[in-house]
N, C-alpha and C positions, 0 to 999 in steps of 0.2 A: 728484109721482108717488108712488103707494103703492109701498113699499119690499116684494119679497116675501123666504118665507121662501130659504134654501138648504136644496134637498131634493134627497137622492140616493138615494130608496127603495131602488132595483133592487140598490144597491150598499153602501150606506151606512143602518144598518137603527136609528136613532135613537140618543139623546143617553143619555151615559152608560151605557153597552152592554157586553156580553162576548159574545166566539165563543160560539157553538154549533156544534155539528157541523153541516160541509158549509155556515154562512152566518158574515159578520165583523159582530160586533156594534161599532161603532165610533162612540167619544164624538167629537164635532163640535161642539168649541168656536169659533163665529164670532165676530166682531168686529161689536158692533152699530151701524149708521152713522142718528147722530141728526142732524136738520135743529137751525140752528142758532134757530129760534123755537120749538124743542122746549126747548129748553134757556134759553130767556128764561120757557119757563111754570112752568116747573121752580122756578125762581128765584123765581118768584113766590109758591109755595107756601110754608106754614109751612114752618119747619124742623124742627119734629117730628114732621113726617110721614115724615123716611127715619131709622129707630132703627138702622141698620145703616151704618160708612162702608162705601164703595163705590166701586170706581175710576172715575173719571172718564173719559168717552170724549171727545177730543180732536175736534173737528170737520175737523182737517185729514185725516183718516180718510177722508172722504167724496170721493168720485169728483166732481171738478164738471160735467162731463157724465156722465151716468149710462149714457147709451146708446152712449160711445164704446169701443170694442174696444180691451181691454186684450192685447197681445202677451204670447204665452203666454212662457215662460221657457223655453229650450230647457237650461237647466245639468242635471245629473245630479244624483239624489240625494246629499248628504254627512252621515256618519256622525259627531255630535257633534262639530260643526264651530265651532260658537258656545257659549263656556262662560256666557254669559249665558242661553241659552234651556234649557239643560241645567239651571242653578241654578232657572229657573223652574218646568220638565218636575217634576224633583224634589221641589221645595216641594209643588206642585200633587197629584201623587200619593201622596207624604206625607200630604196633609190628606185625601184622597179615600180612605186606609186609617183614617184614625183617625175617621173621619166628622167633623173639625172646619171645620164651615160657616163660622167665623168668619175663619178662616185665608183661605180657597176665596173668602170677599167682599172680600176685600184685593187678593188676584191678579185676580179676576175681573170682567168688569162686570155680570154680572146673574144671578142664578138664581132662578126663582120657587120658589112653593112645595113642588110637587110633585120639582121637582128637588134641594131638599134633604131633601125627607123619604126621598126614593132612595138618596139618600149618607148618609142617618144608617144607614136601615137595612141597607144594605148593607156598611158598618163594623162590625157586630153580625157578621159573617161572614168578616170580610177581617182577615188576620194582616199582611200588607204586597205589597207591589210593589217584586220585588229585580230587577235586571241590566236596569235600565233603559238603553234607547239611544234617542238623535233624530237619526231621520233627516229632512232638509230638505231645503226648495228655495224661492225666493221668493215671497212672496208679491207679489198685486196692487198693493200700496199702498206705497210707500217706507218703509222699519225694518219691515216685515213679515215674518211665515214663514210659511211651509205647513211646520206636524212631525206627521211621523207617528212618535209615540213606541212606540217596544216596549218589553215588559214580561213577568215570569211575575210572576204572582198567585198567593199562597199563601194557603189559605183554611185556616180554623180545620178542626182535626182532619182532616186532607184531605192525605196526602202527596205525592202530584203537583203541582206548580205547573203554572199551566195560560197558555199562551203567550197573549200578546193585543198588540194595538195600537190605539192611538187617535190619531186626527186632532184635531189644534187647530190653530186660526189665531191667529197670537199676534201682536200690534202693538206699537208704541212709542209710549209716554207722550210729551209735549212735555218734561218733563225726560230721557229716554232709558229708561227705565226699559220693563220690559216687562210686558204683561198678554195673558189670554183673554179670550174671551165667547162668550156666543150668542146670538142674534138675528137682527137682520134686513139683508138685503144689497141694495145694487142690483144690478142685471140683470147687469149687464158684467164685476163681481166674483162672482156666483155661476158665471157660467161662466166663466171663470178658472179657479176651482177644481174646476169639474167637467172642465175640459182636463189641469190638473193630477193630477185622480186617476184620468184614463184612458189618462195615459203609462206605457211598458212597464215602465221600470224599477219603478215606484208597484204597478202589477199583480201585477209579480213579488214584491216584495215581500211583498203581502198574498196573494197565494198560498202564500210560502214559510211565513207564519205560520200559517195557516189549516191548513196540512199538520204543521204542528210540535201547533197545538193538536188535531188527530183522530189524532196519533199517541199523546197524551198521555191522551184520553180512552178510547182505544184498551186503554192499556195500564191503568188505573184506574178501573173499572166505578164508583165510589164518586164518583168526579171527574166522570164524565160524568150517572151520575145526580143530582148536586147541580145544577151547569148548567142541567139540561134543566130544572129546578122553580124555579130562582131566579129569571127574571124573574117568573112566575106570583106568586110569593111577594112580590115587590117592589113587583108593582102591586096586590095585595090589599093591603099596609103601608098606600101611600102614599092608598088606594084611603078606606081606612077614618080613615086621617088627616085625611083633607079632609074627611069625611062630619062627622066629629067636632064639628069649630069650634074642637078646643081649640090654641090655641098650639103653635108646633112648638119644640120644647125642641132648641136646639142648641149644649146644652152637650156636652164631650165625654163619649163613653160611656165606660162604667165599662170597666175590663182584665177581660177573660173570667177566671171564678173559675174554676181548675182543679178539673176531677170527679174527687176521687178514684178510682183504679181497685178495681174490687171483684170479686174471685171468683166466679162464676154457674154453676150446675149448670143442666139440663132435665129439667123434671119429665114431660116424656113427650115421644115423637118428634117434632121441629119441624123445618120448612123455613130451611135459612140464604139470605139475600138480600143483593142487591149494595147496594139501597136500601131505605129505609123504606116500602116500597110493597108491597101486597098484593094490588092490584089487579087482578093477572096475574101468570103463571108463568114470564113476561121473564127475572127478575132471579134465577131462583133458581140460585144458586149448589151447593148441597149439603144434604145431610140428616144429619141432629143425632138420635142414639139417646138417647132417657130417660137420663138420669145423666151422660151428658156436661158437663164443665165449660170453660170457657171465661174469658177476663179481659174484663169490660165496661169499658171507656172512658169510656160516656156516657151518660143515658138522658132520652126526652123523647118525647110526643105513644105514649105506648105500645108507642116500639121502646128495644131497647138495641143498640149500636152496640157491637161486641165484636169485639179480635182475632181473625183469622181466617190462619192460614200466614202470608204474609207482605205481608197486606192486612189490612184492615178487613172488618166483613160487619154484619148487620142480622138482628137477632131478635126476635121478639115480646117483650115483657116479661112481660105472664103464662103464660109457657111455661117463665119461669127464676126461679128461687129461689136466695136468697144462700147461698154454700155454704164452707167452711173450708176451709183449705191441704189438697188432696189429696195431696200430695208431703212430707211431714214425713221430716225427716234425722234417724237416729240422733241422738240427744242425747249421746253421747261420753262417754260414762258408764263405770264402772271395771265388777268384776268382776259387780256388781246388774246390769247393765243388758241380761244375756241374748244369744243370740243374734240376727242380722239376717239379711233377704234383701236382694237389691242386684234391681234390678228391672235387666234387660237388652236389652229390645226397647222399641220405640217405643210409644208409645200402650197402653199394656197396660190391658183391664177390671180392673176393681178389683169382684169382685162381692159377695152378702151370704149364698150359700152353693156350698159347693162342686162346681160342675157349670155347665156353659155353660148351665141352665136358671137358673141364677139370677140376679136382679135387681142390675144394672150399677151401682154405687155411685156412680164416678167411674173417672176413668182416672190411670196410673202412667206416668212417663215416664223414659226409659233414665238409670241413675243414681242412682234415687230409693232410698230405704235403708227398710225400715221393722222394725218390733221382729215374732220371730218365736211366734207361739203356740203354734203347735202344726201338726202333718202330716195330710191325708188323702187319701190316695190320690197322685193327681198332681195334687194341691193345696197350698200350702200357707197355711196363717191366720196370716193377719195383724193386727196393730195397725195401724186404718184411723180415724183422729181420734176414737179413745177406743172405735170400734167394733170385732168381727170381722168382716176382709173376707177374700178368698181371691182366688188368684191360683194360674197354671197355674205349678206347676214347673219347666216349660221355657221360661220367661217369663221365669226370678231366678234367682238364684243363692247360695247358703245361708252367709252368715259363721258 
């Protein structure tokens, strides 16, 4: 009998997966149950044909009736109950943060190619998988589990960790040892685990997370707009990998070169954005006056990713020009070094003549010292990075 796949569309929205709002994207690593003249053709082959080891799947695995009804488990879920499936959980997501496929074919019994060209490129992305917990309950087959692992995912430059969990079916080696996979199930073992993942406690669960990750996305506009484009992103990777023919290189990836952070001014008034996206008036956060400065983080595909209060936010790049320390401190200088003003309000223009019609240089921020020129009016001039800038007199205050 052809063995089918295990599919839980409605509920269960493909392999190697992340929440999205309002759906659980959830990795379904099954246990693939090979006949044993599968495994005599196998044998027959060179042995140069598999360049990768690769776990062994054990044929005691296999249901000998296919079509007899497995009794569901009535135990409750238990919270890292087995420190063996916990060292595995971890190994497993460990490798799945650093995109190391080599690691992931040792635990694992099968990934084709598109499913590691998924984990490489989504390693390009992923800083790690902290406050891992498995939750379990038995699986169909004797040393089996059903774990549903939880996780926050910390993605590169992305301060929100975003809540997830993933299902695997994890089994035991004939020496005890424990492994994943995915593949193909018979009948009687697929629903099993679909009985499994439609008990209350399993529900509540994946409700309770589903609601932890739309509160997180919730609160991190930058977090849900990355989400929403990462699978898109993922399967255009894997999309053009395969188009390619060329070899899929999995070796590990390089550690993310840190971007220096760089000083940015706007060269005329721009839209700030939650994401990189201009497509629509969604994301737009705020509005940016010419001369405004800002710290950039990051730049790429034509935005720069730039502090923004106590978020992140998105700018165009040719809207911003590198711009010098706005805020220069007294240099502490003896009796040569003149009088100072102390800037005293928040955000203060820094402009390039004295009058509110004049062109916004940058901004001063409460504290900031600068050497004093000279007075006009209820102005006073400043030394503004080797220029004259001016500032309101009831802005500062005169050492």
């Amino acid at each position: 009998m052809r063995r089918r796949n295990f599919d839980l569309r409605d509920f269960i929205l493909g392999h190697y997966q992340y929440f999205i709002v309002g759906i659980l994207f959830i990795i379904l690593v099954v246990v693939l149950a090979v006949f044993s003249s599968k495994h005599k053709k196998d044998k027959e082959e060179p042995e140069d044909t598999e360049a990768a080891e690769t776990v062994e799947v054990s044929d005691d695995t296999v249901q000998a009736d296919q079509n007899a009804e497995i009794p569901l488990t009535t135990e409750g879920l238990q919270v890292d109950a087995y420190p063996e499936v916990n060292s595995l959980v971890n190994t497993y997501f460990s490798a799945m943060a650093s995109g190391d496929v080599a690691t992931l074919e040792t635990i694992c019994s099968m990934l084709d190619d598109a499913a590691k060209i998924r984990i490489i490129e989504r390693a390009k992305y992923t800083e790690s998988y902290d406050d891992i917990r498995c939750y379990t309950k038995p699986g169909p087959v004797e040393g089996s589990y059903i774990v549903f692992a939880y996780y926050q995912i910390k993605f590169q430059n992305i301060d929100t960790k975003a809540p997830g969990l993933s299902s695997l079916y994890v089994c035991s080696n004939p020496d005890g040892s424990l492994y994943v996979y995915n593949g193909d199930l018979p009948e009687n073992v697929s629903t099993y685990i679909r009985g499994v993942a439609a008990q209350d406690d399993v529900v509540a669960l994946l409700n309770q997370v589903d609601a932890e990750y739309n509160a997180a996305a919730e609160q991190d506009k930058t977090l849900k707009a990355f989400m929403d484009a990462l699978p898109a992103k993922l399967d255009e990777a894997v999309a053009a990998q395969l188009a390619s023919g060329e070899p899929i290189d999995t070796s590990q990836p390089d550690a993310p070169t840190e971007t220096p952070e760089v000083l940015v001014k706007t060269t005329d008034a721009v839209r700030i954005r939650s994401s990189a996206d201009d497509s629509s008036d969604s994301n737009i956060i705020a509005k940016s006056a010419a001369g405004d400065t800002f710290t950039r983080i990051e730049e790429e595909g034509g935005w720069s990713k730039i502090k923004y209060k106590d978020t992140t936010a998105y700018i165009r790049s040719d809207f911003l020009t590198t711009a010098d320390n706005p805020e220069p401190t007294d240099d502490g200088g003896g009796e040569d070094a003149g009088p100072t003003v102390t800037v005293t309000k928040t955000d203060v223009n820094v402009r390039d003549k004295a009058g509110t019609d004049g062109a916004v240089l940058g901004k001063a921020s409460s504290g900031s010292k600068f050497t004093l020129k000279g007075e006009s009016g209820e102005w006073y001039e400043i030394d503004y990075n080797g220029k004259s800038g001016f500032i309101r007199n009831d802005m500062a205050s005169k050492n």
